[in-house]
Phi, psi and omega in degrees: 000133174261107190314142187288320194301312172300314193294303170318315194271310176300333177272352168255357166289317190299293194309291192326319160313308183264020164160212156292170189204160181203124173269125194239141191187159187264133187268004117352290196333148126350118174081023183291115165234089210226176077037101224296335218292328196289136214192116187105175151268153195204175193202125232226135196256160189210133159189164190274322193236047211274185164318273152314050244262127168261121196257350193226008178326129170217114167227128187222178173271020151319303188146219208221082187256121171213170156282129199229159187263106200236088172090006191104350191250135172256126183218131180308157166210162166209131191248122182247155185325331205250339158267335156340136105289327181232196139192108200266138163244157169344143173063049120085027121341128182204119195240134172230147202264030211122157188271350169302297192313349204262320211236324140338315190232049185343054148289118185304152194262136176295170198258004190209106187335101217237026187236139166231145155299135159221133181241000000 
């Protein structure tokens, strides 16, 4: 069986090749360490080739840490997996962490599983 966190983590290295990658997540959640002004759920852009250059992405089955530019200021963040609700990747990918979160931003749950793992 494959731990989710990891999986999690492995899919989002993956999206971060091919492009942006947006963590939609509650900035609240336990162990979040992001920019007090972030509030709520909210959602944090990641790319290899961004304006801004992220130099430190580390995503594992921690969750998701890099130095991110908040106003012109560099500030570490770690986002860890158990606050993820979402993970968008380029071209409108949306892999979601639960079936509560589904029905938080009431979105209907497929009648049919529709994400597969390939490894």
């Amino acid at each position: 069986m494959v731990d989710v966190h990891a999986a999690a983590g492995m899919l989002f290295n993956v999206l971060l090749r091919r492009g942006v990658v947006q963590l939609a997540f509650s900035a609240e959640a336990t162990g979040v360490v992001c920019p007090s002004s972030l509030q709520g759920n909210t959602m944090l852009e990641y790319g290899l080739n961004l304006p801004v250059p992220i130099k430190d992405i580390l995503a594992d089955e921690f969750g998701v840490g890099a130095t991110l530019s908040f106003r012109g200021s560099p500030m570490w963040t770690h986002i860890p997996w158990s606050a993820v609700y979402a993970i968008v990747g380029e071209g409108g990918g949306l892999v979601v962490n639960s079936a509560e979160t589904l029905e938080t931003l009431d979105v209907p749950a497929p009648s049919k599983p529709g994400l597969k793992l390939v490894t």
